[in-house]
N, CA and C of each residue as an Amber inpcrd file, in Angstrom:
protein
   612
  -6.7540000 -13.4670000  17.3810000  -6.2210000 -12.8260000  16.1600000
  -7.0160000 -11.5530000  15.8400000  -6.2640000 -10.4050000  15.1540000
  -6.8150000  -9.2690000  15.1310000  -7.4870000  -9.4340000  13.7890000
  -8.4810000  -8.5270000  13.5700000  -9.4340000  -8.6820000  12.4740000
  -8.5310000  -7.4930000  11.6160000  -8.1890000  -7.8120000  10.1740000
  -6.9810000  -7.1910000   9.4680000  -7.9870000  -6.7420000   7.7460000
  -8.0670000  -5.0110000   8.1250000  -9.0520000  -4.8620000   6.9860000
  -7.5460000  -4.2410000   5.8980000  -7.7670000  -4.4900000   4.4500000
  -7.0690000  -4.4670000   3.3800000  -7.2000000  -3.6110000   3.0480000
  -6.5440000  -1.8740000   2.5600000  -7.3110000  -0.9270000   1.6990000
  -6.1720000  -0.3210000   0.8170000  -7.1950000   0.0960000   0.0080000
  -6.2060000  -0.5900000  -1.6990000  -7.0570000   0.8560000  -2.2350000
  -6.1460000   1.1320000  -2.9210000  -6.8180000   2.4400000  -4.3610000
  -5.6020000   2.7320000  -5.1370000  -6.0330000   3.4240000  -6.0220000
  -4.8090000   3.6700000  -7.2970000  -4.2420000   5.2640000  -6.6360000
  -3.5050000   5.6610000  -7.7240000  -2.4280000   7.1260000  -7.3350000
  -3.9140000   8.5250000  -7.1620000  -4.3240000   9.0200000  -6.6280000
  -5.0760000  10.2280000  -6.3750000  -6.3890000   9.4980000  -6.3050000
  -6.7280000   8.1670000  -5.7310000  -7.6810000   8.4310000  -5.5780000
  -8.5270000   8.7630000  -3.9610000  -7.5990000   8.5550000  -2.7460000
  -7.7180000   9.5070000  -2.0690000  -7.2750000   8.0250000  -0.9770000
  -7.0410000   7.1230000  -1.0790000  -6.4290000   6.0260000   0.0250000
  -5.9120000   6.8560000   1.3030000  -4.7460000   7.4380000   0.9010000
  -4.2830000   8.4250000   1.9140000  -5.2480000   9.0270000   2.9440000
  -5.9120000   9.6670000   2.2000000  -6.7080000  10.6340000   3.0560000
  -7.4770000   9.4800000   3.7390000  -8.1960000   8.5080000   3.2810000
  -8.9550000   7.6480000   4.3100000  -8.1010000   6.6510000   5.5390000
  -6.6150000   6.7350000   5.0470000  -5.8480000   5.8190000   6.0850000
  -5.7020000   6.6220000   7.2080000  -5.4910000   7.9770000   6.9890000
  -5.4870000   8.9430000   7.7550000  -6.9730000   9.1530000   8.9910000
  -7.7770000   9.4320000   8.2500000  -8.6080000   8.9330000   9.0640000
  -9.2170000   7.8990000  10.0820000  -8.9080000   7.1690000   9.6460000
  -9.3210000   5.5970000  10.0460000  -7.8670000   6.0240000  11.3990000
  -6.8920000   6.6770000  11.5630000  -5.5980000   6.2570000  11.7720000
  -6.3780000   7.4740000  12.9780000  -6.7110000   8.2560000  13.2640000
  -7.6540000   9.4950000  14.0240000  -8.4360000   8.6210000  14.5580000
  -9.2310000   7.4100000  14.4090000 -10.4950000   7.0680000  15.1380000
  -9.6640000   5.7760000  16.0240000  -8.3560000   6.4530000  16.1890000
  -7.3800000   4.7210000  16.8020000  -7.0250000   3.8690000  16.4300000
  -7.1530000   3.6090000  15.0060000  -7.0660000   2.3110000  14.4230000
  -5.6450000   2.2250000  13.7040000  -5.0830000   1.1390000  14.0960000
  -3.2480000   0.7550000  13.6620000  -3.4350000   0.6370000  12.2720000
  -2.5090000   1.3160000  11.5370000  -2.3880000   1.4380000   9.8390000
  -1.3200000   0.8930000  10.2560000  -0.6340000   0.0170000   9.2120000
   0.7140000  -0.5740000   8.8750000   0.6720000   0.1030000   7.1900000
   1.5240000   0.4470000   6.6520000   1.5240000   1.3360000   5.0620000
   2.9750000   0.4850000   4.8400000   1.9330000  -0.2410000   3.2520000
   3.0190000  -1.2430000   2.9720000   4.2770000  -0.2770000   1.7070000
   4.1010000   0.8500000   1.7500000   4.8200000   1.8530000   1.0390000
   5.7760000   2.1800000   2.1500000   5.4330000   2.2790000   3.5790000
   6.6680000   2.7220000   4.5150000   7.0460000   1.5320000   4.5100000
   6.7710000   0.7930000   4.8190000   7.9100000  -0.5810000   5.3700000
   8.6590000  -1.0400000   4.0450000   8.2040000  -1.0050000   2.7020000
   9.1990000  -1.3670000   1.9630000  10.3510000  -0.1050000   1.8880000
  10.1850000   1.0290000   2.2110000  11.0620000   2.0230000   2.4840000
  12.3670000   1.2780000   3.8840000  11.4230000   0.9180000   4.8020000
  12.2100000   0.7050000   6.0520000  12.9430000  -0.7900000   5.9220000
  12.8370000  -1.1220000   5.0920000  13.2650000  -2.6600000   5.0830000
  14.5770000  -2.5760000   3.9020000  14.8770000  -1.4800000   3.2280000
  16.3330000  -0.8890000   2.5020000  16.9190000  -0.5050000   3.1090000
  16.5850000   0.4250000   4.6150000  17.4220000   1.3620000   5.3520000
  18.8270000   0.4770000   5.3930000  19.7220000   1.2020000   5.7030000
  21.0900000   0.9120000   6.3730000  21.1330000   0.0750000   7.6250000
  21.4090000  -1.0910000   7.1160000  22.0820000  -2.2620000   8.1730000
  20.8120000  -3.1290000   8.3400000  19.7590000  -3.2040000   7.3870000
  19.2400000  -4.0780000   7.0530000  19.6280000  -5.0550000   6.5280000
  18.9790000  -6.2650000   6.2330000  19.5760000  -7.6110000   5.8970000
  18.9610000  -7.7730000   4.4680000  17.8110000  -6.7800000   4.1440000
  17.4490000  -7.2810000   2.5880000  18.5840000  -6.3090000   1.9690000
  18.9140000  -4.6930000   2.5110000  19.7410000  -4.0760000   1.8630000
  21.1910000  -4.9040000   1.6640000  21.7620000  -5.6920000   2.6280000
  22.4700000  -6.7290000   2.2520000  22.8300000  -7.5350000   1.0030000
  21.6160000  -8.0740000   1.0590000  21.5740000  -8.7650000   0.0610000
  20.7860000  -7.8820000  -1.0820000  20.7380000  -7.0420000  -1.2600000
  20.8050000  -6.0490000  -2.9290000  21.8100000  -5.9690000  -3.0030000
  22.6070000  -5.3130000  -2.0530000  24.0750000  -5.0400000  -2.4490000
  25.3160000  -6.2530000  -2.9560000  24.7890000  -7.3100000  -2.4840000
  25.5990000  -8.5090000  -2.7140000  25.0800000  -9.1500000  -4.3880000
  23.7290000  -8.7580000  -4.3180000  23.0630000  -9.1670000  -5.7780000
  23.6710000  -8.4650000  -7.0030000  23.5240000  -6.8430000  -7.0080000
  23.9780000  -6.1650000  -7.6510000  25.3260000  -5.3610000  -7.5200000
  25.5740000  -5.1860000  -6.8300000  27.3790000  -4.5460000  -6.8470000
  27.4750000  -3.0460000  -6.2130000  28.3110000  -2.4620000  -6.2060000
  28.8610000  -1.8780000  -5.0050000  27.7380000  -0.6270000  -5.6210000
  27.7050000  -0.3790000  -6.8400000  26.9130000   0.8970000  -7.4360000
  25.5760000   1.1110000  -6.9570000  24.8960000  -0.3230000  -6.1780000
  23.7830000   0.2250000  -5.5890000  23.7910000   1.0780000  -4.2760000
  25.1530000   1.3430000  -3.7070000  25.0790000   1.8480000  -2.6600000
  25.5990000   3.5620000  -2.6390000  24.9660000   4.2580000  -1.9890000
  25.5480000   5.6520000  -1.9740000  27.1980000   5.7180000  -0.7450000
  27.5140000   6.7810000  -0.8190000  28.8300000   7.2610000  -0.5250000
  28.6500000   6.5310000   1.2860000  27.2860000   7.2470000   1.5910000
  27.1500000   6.6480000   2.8610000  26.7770000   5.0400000   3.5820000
  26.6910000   4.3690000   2.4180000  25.9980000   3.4390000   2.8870000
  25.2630000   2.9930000   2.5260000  24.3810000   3.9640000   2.3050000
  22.4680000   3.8470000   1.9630000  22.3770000   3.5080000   0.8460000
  21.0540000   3.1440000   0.4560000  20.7050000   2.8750000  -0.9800000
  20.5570000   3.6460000  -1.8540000  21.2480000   3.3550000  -3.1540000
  21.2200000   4.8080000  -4.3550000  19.8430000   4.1640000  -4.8690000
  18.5250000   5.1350000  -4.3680000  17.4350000   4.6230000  -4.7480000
  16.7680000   4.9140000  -6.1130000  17.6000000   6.1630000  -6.2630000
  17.1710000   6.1610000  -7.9690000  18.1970000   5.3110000  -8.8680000
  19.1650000   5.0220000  -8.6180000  20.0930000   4.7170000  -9.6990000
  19.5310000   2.9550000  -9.9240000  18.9120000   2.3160000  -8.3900000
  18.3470000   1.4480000  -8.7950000  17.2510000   0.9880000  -9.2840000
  16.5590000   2.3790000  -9.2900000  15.1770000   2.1330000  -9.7350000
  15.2000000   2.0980000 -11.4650000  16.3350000   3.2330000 -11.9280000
  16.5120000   3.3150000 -13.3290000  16.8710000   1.6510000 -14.1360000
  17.5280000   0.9520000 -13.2360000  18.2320000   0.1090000 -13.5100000
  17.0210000  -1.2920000 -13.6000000  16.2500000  -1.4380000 -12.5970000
  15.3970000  -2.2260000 -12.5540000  14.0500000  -2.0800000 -14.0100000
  13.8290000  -0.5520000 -14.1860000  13.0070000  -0.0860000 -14.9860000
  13.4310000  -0.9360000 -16.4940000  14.4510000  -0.3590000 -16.8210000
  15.3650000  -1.1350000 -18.5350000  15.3930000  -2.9940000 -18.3310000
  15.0630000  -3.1910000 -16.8300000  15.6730000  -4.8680000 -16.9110000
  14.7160000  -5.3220000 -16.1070000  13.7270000  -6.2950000 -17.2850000
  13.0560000  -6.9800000 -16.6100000  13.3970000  -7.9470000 -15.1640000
  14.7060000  -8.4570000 -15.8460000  15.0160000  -9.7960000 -14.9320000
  15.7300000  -9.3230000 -13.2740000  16.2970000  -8.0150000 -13.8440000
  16.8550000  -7.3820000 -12.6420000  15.5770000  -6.9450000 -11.5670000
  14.4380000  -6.4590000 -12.0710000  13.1870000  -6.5700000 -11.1030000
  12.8240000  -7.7500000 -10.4250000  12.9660000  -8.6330000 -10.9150000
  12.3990000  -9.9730000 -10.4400000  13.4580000 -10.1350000  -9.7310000
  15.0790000 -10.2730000  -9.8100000  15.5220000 -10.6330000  -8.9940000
  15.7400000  -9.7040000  -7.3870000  15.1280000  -8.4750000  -7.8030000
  14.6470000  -7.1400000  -6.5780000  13.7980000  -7.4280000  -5.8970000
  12.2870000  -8.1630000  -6.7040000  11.5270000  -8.1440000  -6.0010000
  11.4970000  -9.8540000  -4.6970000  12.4980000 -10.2380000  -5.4880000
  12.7670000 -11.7570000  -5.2080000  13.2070000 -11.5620000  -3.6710000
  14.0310000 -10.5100000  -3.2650000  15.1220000 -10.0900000  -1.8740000
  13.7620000  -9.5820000  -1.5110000  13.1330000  -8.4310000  -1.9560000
  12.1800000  -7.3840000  -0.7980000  10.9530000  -8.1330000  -0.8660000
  10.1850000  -8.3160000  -1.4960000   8.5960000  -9.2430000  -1.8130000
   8.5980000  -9.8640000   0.2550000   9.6200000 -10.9610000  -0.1020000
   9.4350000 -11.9680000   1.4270000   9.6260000 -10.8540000   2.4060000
  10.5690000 -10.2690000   2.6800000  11.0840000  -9.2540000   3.6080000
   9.8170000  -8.2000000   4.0900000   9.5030000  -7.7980000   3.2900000
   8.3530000  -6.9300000   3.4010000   7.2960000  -7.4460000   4.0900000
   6.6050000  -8.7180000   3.1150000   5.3520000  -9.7050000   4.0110000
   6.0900000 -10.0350000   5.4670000   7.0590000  -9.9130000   5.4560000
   7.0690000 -10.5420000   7.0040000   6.8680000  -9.9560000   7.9110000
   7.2100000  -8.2020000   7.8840000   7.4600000  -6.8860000   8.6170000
   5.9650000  -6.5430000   8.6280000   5.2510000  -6.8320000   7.5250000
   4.1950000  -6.3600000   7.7800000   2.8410000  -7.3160000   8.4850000
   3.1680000  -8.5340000   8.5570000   2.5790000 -10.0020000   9.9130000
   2.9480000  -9.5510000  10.9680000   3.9640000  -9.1030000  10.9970000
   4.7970000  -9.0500000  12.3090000   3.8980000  -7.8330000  13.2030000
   3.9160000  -6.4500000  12.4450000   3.2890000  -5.7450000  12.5910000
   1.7450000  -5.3620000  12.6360000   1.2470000  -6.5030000  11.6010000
   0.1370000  -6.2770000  11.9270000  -1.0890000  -7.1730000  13.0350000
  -0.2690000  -7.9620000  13.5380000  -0.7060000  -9.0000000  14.5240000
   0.2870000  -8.3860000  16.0380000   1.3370000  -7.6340000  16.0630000
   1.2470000  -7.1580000  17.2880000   0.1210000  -5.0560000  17.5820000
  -0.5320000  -5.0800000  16.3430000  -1.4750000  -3.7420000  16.7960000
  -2.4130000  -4.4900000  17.9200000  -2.2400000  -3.5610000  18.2720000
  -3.5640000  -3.5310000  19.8970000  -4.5880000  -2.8780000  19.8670000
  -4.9270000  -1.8870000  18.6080000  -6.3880000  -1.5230000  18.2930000
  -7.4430000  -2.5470000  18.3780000  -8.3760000  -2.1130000  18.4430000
 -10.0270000  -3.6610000  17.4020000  -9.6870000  -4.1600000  16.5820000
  -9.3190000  -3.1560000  15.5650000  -9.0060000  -4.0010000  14.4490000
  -7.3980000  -3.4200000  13.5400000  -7.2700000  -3.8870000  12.6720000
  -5.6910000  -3.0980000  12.1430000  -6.0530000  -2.9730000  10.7040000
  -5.3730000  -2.3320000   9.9430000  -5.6950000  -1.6720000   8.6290000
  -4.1960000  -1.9910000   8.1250000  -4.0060000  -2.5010000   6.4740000
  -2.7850000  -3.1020000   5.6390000  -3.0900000  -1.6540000   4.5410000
  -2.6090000  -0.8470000   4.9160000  -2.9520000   0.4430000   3.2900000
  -2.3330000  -0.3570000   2.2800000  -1.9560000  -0.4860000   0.9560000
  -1.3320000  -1.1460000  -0.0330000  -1.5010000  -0.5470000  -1.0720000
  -1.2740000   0.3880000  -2.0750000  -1.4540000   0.5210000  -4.0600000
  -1.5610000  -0.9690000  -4.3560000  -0.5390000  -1.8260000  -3.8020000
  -0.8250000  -2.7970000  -4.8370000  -1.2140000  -4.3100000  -3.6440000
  -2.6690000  -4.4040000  -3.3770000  -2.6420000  -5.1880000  -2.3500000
  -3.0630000  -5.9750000  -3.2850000  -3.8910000  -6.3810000  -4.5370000
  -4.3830000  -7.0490000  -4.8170000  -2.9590000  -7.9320000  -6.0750000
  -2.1180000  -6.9900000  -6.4590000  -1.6020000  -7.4450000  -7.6760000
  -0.3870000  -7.8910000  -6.6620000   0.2080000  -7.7220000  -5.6370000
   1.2560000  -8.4870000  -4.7720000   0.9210000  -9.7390000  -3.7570000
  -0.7710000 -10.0160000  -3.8520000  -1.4100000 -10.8080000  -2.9780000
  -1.0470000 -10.6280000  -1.3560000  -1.2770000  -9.3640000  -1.1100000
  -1.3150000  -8.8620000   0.2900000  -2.2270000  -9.1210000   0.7630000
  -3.3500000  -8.8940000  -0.0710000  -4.7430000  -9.2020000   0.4210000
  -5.1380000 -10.4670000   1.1400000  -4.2820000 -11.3560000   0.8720000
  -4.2550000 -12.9310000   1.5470000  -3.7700000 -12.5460000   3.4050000
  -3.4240000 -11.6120000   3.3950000  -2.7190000 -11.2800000   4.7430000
  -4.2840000 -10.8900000   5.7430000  -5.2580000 -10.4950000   4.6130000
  -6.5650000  -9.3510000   5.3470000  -7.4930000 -10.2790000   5.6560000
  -8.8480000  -9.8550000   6.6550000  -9.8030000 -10.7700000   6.4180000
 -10.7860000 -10.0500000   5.5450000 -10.3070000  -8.5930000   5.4790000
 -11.5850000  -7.6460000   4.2500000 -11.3200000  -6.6590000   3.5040000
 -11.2770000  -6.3800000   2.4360000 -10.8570000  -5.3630000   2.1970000
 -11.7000000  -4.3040000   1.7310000 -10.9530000  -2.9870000   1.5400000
 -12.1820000  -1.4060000   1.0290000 -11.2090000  -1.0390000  -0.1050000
 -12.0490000  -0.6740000  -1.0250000 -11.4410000   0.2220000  -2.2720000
 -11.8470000   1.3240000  -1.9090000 -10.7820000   2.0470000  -2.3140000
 -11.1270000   3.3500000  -2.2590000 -11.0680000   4.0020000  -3.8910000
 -11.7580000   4.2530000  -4.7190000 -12.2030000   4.2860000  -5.9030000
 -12.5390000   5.5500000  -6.6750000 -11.9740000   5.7660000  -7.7810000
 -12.1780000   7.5170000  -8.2820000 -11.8940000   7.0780000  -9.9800000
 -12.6260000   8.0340000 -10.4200000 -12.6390000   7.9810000 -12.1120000
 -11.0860000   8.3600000 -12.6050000 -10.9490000   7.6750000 -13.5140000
  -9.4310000   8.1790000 -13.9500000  -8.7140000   9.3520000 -14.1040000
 -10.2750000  10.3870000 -14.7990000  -9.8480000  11.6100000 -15.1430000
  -9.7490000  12.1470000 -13.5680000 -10.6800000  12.0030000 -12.6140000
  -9.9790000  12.3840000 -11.3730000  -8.9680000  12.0220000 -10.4700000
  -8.5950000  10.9740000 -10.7020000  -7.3750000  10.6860000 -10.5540000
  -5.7710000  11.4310000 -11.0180000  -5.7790000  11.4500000 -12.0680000
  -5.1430000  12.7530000 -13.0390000  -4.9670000  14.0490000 -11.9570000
  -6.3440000  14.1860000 -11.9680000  -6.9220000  15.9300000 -11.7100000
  -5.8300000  15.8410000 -10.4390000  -6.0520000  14.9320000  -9.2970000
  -5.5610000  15.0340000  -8.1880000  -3.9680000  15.2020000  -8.1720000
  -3.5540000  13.7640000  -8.5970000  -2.0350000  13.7460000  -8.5260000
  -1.4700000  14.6770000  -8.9460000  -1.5580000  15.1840000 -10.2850000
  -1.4700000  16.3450000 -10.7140000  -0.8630000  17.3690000  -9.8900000
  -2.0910000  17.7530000  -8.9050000  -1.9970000  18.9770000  -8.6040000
  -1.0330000  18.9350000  -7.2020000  -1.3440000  17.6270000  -6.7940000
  -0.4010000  17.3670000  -5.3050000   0.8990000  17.0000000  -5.5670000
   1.5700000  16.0590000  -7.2020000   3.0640000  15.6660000  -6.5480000
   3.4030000  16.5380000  -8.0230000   3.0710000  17.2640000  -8.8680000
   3.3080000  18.2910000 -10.1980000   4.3370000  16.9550000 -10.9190000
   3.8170000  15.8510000 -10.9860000   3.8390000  15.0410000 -12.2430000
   3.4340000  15.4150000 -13.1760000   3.7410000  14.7590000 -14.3520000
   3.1830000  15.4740000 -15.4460000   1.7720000  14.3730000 -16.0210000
   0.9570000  14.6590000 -16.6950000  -0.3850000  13.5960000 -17.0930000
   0.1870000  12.1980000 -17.7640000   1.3680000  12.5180000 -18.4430000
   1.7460000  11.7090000 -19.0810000   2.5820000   9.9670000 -17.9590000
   3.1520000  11.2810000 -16.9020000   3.6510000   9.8700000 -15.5810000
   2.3770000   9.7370000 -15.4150000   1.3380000  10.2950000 -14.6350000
   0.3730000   9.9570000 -13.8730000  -0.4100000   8.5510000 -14.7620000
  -0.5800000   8.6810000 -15.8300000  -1.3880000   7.9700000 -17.0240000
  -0.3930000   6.4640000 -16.9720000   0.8500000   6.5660000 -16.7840000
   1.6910000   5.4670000 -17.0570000   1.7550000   4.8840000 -15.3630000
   2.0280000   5.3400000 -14.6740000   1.7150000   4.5260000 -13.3550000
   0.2270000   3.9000000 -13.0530000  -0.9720000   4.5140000 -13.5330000
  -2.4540000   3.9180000 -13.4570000  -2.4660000   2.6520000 -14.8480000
  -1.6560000   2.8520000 -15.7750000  -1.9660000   1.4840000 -16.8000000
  -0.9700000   0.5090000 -16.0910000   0.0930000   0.8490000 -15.2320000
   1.3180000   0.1060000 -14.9070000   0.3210000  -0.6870000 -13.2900000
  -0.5140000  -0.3150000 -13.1270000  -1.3880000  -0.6910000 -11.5010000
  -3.0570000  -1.8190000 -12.2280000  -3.3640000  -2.4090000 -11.5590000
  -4.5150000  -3.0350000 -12.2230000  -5.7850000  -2.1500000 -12.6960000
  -6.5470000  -2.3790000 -13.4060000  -7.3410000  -2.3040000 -13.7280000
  -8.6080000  -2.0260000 -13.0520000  -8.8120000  -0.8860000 -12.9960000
 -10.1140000  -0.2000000 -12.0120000 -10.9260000  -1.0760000 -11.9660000
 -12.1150000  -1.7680000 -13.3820000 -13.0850000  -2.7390000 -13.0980000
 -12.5900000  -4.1800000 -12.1480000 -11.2730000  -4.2310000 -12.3210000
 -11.0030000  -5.7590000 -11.8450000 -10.4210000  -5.9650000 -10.2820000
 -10.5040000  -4.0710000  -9.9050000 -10.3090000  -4.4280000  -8.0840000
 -11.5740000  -4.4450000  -7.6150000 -12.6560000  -3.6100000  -8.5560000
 -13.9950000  -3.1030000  -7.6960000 -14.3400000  -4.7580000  -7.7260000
 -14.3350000  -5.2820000  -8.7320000 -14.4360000  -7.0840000  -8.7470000
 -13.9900000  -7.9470000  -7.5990000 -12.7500000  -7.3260000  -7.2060000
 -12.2040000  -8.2500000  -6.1240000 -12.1060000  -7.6250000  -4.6900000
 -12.9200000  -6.1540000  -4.3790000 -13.2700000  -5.3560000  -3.5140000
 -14.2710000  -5.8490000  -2.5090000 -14.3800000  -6.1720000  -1.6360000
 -15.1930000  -6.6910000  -0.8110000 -16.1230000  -5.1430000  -0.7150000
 -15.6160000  -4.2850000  -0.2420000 -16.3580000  -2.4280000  -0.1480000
 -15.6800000  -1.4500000  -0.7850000 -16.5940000  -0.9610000  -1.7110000
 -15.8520000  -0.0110000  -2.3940000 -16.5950000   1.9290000  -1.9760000
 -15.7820000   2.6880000  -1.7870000 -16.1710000   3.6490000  -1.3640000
 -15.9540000   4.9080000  -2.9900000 -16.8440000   5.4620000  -3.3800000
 -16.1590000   5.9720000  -4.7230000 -16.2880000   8.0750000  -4.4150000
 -14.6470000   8.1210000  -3.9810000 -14.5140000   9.0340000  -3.7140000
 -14.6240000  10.4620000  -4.8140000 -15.6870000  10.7160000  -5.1440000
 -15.5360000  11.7980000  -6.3570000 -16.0410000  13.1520000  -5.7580000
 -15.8720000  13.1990000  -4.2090000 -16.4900000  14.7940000  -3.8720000
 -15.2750000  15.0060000  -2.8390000 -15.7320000  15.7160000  -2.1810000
 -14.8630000  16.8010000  -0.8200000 -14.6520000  15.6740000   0.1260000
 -13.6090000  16.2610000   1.5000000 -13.0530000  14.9980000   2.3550000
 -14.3460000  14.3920000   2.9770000 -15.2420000  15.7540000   3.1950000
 -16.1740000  14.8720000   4.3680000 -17.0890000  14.3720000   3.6700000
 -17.5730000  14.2620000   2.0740000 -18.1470000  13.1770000   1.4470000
 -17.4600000  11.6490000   1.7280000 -15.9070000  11.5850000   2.0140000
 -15.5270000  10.4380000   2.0800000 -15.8230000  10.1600000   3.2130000
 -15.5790000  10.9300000   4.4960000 -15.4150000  10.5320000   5.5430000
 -16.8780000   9.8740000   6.1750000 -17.8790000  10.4830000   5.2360000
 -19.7490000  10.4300000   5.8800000 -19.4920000   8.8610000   5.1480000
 -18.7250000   8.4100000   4.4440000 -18.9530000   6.8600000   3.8980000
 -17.7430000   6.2610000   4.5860000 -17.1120000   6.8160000   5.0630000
 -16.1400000   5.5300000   5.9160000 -16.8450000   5.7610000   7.2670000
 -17.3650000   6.6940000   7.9090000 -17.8320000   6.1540000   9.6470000
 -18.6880000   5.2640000   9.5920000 -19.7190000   4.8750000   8.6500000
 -20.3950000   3.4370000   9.0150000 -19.5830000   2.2320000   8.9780000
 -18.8690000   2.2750000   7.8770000 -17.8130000   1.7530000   7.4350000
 -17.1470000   0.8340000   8.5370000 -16.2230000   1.8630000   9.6150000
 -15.1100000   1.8070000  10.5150000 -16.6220000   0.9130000  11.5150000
 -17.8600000   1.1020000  11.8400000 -18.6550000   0.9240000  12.8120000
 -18.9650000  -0.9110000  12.5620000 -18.8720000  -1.0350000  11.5230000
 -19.2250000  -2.2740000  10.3030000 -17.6470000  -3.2670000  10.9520000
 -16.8620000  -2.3870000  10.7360000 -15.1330000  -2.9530000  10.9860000
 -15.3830000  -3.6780000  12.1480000 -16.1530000  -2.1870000  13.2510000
 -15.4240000  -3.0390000  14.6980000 -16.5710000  -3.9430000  15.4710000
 -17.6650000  -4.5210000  14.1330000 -18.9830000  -5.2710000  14.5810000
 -18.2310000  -6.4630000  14.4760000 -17.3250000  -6.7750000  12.7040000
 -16.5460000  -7.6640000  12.5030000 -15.4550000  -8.1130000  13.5400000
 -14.6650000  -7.3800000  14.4170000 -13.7880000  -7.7160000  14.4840000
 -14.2700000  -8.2110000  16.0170000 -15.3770000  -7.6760000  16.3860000
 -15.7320000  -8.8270000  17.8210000 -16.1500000  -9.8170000  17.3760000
 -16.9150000  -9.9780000  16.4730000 -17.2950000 -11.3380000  16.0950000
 -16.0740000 -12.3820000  15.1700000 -15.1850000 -11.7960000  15.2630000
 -13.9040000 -12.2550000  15.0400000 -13.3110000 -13.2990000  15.9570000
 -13.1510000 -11.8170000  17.0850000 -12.3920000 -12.8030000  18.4800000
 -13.5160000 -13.5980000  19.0830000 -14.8560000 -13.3470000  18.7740000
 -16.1040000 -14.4170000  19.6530000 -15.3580000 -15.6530000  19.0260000
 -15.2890000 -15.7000000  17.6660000 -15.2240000 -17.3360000  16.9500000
 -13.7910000 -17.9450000  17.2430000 -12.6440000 -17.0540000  17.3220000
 -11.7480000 -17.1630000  18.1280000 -11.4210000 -18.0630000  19.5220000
């Protein structure tokens, strides 16, 4: 079994940039943000069953999923989320086992926003925070997707609670400078990964 590290951070605090990296030194990222993308596509079996749940309006002209009209829709209705997350939740965990036990790297990497509040983390044997002050958080998103402070502020209260991942963080990296401040704290890091992941397959 492959040794499966967890990495988790909120909106700007720089996850990206470290999956990216880690993804440069060979190491298989699975990004549980693409696969819930790929698991709606057209002639999928969870998109199926949305469309059978909710009615013909979730679908665009072509086929595909009207992804805003359902997102608006889920937003106003509690129960309509739950019964969304009820179809994609399983669908997703499965694509991403599937995937992350056939990587052929040392070890494989689960990126997640929400690994800890969807219990992805049960999938990992470790996980890394990647960690930044709120106001820099702000500063970032900000400037990369021209949200306004007011979304940015409502997606970080809508995500857990900064003290209560560094709590459930096995390594936390606290990104508050330039890339290669992060990167000088993830190469021991990645070196740490692939000590674990032989002594993984030894006990194996």
């Amino acid at each position: 079994m492959t040794f499966i590290l967890g990495l988790t951070g909120g909106i700007g605090s720089g996850k990206s940039a470290a999956s990216t990296w880690f993804e440069a030194q060979g190491i298989t990222v699975v990004d549980a943000d693409l696969v819930a993308r790929e698991i709606v596509e057209k002639g999928q079996p969870a998109l199926q069953q949305i469309h059978a749940a909710f009615g013909d309006w979730v679908l665009l002209d072509n086929g595909e999923l009207n992804r805003r009209a359902l997102r608006d829709h889920i937003f106003k209705d509690p129960n309509a989320r739950k019964l969304l997350e009820s179809i994609t939740h399983p669908a997703i965990r499965q694509s991403i086992i599937q995937q992350l036990h056939t990587a052929t790297s040392p070890y494989a990497i689960l990126v997640s926003p929400l690994l800890f509040e969807t219990n992805q983390h049960e999938l990992t044997d470790y996980t890394l925070l990647i960690d930044a002050t709120e106001d820099l958080q702000i500063q970032r998103a900000s400037q990369r997707d021209g949200q306004s402070i007011e979304q940015i502020q409502k997606i970080i209260q809508a995500q857990m609670p900064r003290q209560q991942k560094q709590s459930l963080a096995d390594d936390i990296v606290l990104n508050d400078g330039h890339l290669d401040h992060l990167y000088s704290h993830l190469k021991p890091l990645h070196h740490a990964y692939l000590e674990r992941s032989k002594q993984k397959k030894a006990a194996d």
